[in-house]
C-alpha positions as CSV (number, residue, x, y, z in Angstrom):
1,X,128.2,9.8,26.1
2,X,126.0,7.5,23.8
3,X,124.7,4.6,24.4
4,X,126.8,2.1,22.0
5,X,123.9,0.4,20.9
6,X,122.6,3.3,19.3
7,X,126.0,2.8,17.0
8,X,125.7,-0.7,16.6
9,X,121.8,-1.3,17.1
10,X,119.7,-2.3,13.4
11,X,117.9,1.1,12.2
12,X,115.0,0.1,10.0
13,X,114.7,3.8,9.5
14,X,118.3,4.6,8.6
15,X,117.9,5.7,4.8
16,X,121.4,5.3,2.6
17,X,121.7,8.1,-0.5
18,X,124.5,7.7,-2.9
19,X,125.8,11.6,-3.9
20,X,128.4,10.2,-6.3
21,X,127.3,11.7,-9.4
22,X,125.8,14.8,-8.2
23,X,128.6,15.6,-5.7
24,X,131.1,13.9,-7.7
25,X,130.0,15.9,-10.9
26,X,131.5,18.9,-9.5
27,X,135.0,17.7,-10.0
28,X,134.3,16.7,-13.5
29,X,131.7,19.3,-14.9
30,X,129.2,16.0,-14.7
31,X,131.1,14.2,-17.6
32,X,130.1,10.8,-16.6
33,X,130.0,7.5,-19.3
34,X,126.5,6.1,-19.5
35,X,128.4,2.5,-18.7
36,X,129.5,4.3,-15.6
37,X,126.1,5.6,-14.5
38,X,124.5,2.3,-15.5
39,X,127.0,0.4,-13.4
40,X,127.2,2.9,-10.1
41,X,123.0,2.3,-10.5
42,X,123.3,-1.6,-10.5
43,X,125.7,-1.3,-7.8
44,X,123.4,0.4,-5.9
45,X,120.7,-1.6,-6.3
46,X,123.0,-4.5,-5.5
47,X,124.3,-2.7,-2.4
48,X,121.1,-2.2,-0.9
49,X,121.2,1.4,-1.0
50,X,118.1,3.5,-0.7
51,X,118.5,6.5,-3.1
52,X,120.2,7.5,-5.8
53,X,121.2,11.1,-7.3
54,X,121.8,11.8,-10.7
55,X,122.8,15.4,-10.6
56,X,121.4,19.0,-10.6
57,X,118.1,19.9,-12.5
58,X,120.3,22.6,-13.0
59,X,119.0,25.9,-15.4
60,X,120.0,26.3,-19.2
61,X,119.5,29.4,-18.8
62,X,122.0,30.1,-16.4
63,X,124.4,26.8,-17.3
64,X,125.7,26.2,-20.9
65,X,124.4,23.3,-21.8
66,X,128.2,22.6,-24.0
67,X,129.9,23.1,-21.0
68,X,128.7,20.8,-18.5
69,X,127.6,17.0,-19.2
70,X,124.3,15.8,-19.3
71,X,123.7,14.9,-15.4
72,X,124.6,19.1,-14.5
73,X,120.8,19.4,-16.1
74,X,119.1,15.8,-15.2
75,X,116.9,15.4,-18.2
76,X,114.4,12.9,-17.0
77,X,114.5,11.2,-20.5
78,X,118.5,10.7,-19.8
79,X,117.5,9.4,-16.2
80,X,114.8,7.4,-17.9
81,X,117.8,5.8,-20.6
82,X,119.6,4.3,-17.5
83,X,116.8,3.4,-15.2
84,X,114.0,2.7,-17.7
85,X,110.4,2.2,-15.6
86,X,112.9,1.2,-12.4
87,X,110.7,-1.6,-11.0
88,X,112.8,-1.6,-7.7
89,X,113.3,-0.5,-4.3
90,X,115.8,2.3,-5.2
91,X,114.1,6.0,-5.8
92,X,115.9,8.6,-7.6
93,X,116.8,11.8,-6.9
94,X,117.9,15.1,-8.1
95,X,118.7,18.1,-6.6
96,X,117.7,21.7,-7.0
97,X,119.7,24.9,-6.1
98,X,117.5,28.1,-5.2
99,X,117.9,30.8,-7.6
100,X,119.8,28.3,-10.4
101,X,116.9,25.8,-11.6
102,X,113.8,27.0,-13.3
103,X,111.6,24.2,-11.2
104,X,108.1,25.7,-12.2
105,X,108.9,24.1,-15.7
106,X,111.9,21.8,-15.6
107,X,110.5,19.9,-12.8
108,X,107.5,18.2,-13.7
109,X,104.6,16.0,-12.4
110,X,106.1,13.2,-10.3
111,X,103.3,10.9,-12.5
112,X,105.6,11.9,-15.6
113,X,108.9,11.3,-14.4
114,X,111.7,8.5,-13.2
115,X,112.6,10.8,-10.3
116,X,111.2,10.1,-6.7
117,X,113.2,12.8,-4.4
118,X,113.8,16.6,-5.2
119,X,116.8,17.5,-2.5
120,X,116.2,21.3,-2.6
121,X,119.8,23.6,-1.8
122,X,119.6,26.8,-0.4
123,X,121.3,29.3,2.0
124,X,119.8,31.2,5.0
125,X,119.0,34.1,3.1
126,X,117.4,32.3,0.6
127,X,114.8,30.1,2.9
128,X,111.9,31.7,1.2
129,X,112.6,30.8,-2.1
130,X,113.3,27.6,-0.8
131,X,109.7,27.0,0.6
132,X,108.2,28.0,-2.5
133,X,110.6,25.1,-4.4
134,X,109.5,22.9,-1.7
135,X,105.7,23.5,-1.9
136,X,106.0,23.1,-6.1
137,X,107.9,19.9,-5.7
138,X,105.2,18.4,-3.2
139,X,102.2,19.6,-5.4
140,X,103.6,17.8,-8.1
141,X,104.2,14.5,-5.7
142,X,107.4,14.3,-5.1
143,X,109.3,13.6,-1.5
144,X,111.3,16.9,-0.4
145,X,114.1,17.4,1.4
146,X,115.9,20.5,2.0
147,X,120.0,21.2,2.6
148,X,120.6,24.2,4.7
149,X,124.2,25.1,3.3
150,X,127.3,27.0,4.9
151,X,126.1,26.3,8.4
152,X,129.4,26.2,10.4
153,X,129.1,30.2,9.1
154,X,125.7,30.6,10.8
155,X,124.5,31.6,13.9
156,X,122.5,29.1,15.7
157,X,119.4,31.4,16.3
158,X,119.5,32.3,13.0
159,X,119.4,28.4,11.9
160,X,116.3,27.4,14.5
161,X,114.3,30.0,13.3
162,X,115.3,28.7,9.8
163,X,114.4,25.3,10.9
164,X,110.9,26.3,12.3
165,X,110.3,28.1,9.4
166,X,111.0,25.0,7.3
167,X,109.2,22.3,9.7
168,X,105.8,24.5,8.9
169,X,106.6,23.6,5.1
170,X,105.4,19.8,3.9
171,X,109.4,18.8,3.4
172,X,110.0,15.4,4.8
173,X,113.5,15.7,5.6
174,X,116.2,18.9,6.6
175,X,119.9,18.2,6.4
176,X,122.8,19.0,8.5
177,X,125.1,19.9,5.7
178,X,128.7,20.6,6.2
179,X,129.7,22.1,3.2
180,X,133.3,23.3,4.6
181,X,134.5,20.1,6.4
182,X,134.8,22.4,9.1
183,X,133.1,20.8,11.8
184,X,133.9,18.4,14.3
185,X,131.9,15.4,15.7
186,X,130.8,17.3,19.0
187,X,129.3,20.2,17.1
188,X,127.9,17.5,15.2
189,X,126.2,16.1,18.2
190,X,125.0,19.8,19.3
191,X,123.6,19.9,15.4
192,X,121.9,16.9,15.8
193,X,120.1,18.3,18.6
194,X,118.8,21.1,17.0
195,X,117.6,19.8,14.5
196,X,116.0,16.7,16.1
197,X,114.4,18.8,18.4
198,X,112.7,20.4,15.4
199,X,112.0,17.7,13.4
200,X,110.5,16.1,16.2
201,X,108.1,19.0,16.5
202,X,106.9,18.7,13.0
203,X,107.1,15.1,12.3
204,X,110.2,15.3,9.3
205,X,113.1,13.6,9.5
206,X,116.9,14.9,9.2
207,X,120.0,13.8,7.1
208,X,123.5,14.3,7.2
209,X,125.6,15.6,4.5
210,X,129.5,15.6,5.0
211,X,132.9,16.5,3.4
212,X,136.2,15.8,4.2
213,X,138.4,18.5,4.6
214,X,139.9,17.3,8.2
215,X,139.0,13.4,7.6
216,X,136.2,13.8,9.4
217,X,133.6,13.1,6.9
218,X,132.9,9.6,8.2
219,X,133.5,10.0,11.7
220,X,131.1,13.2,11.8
221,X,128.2,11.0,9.5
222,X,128.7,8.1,12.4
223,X,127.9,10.6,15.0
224,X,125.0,11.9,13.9
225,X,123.9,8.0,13.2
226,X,124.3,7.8,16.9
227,X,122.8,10.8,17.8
228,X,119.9,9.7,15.9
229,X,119.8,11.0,12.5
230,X,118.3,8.3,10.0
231,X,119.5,9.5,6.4
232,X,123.0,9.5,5.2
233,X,124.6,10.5,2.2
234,X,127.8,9.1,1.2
235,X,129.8,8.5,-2.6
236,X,131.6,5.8,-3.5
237,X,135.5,6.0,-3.3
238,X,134.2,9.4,-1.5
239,X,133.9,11.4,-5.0
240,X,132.7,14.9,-4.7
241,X,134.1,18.5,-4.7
242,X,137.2,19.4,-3.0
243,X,138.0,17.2,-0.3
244,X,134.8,15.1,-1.3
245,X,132.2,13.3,1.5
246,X,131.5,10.4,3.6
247,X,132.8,7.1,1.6
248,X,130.1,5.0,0.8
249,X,132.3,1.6,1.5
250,X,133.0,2.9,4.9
251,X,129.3,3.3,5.5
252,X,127.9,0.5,4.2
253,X,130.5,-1.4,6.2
254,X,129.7,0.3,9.5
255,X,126.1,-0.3,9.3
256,X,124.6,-3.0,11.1
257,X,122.0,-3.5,8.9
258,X,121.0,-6.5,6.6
259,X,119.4,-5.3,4.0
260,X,123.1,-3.2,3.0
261,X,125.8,-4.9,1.3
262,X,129.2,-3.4,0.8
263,X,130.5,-5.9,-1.7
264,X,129.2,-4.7,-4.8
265,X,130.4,-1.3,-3.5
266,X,133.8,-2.6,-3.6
267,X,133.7,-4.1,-6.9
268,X,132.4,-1.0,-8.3
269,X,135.5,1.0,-6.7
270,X,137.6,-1.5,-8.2
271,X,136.0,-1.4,-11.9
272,X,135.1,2.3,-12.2
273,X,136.3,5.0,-9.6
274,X,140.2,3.8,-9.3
275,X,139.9,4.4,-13.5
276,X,138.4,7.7,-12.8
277,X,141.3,8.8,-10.7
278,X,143.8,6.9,-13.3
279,X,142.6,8.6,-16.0
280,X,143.2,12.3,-14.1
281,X,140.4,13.1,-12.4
282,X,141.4,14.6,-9.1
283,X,139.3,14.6,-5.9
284,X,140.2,13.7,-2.2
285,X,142.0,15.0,1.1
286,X,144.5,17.3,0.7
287,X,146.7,20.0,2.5
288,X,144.6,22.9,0.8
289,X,141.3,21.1,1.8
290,X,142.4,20.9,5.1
291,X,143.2,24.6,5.2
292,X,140.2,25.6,4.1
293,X,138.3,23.3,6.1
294,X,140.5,24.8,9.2
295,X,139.7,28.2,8.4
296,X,136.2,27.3,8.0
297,X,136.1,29.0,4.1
298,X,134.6,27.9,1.7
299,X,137.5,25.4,-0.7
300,X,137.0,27.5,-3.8
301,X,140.8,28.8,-3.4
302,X,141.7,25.1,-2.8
303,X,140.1,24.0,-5.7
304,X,141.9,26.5,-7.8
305,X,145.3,25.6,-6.7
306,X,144.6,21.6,-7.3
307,X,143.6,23.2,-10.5
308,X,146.7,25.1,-11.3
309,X,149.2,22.1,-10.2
310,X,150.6,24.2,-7.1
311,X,152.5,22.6,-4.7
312,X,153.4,25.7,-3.0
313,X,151.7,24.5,0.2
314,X,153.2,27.3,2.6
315,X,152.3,29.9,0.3
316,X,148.9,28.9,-0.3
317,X,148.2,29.1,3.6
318,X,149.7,32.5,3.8
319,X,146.9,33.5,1.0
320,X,144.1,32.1,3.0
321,X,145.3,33.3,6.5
322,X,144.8,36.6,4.8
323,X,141.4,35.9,3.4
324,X,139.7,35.4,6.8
């Protein structure tokens, strides 16, 4: 068992990154106000916390540009409209999903651009591609880090020699990412081990990157805080696809550090995320989440029947008994 100081203990290293509108964009095809994304960037700044995404620097090539909102596609003259020259402690960052950005020309010089942080997405099968992504994005100056996605459906020798493969790139920091809620805190604490074991070998650092299909988003984030994994992402109200993540005013509050505050992350919940859900944007725990996450699948079938208005709960477990 842990030692509980290494729950309760001050981290100078522990890093905070608000997901809200990136993760969050996926249950509202990234249709955010600019008063919104103005205030959820004060109230980060305010909170203390350490980095903030805006979205996808997704392709318009692939995406249509009339179907999504601006942050699907991260402009950095849109970024550069909220943030201006930001003059503060809080970096920005974007992420970028192998085989659906064109980064060679939509991601350009750090020198040019607001952003700080490329988070680079990719599968097993598509490591490769990912190291070429993360190579680009360093050359240009950027920090890297890389989520490994789907990995409560990989096999662990599979994942370590993705890991090694990615500790020989320059990326500063691989995520555990657990894009099913599938997982539980003590295969959390075997992740951990894994990957610290690597990181430790190449000098990065590792994240954690959690939904909440079983309610476990937080309690699987505070495990691998105690296991010794120093970033954290986390949205406000806990906004993001499906179930959604870690809840940012649950983590701020747990961590014993002084330079977070989770005030203004209340007030923000208060101002902007309970008019969000009042206005009919749906996101949260829910009975098809939980199967999903149960079944370790992927919430797609979930998502639909939120979308459709089911409530035809038995039924919908029947379908996804069959699916696996």
């Amino acid at each position: 068992m842990k030692e509980i100081s290494s729950l309760i203990a001050y981290r100078p290293d522990v890093k905070v990154v608000d997901a809200t509108l990136r993760d969050g964009g996926l249950v509202n095809d990234f249709y955010f106000q600019d008063d919104f994304v103005k205030a959820l960037y004060l109230a980060n700044l305010r909170a203390g916390v350490d980095y903030m995404e805006f979205g996808y620097k997704a392709s318009r090539e692939i995406f249509d540009t009339e179907k999504f909102g601006k942050w699907k596609f991260c402009k950095d003259e849109d970024i550069r409209a909220i943030v201006g020259e930001n003059a503060t402690d809080l970096k920005i960052a974007v992420m970028a999903d192998v085989g659906r950005c064109d980064y060679k020309t939509d991601i350009i010089s750090r020198a040019d651009s607001p952003i700080d942080l490329i988070r680079v997405a990719t599968y097993l099968n598509t490591i490769p591609a990912a190291v070429d992504m993360i190579e680009d994005a360093v050359k240009k100056g950027y920090e890297v880090s890389c989520n490994i996605m789907a990995i409560s459906n990989s096999r662990e020798g599979d994942l370590k020699v993705a890991l090694d493969i990615l500790g020989q790139t320059p990326v500063d920091v691989f995520y555990i990412v657990d894009s099913y809620g599938a997982m539980y805190p003590e295969q959390i604490a075997r992740l951990a081990d894994l990957y610290l074991e690597v990181a430790a070998k190449y000098g990065k650092k590792v994240g954690i990157h959690a939904h909440n299909n079983q309610q476990l988003a937080f309690a699987n984030t505070i495990e691998a805080v105690g296991d010794g994994v120093d970033w954290l992402d986390a949205t406000y109200a806990s906004m993001g696809r499906g179930a959604g993540n870690c809840a940012m005013e649950l983590l701020l509050g747990f961590l014993r550090n002084p330079k977070y505050n989770v005030y203004p992350a209340i007030r923000f919940i208060d101002t902007y995320m309970s008019k969000l859900k009042e206005d009919g944007v749906v996101w949260g725990y829910d009975l098809p989440y939980l199967m999903t996450g149960l079944l370790n699948q992927h919430p797609r079938a979930a998502i639909q029947f939120t979308k459709e208005g089911r409530k035809d709960y038995t039924e919908f477990y029947r379908e996804v008994v069959a699916q696996d």
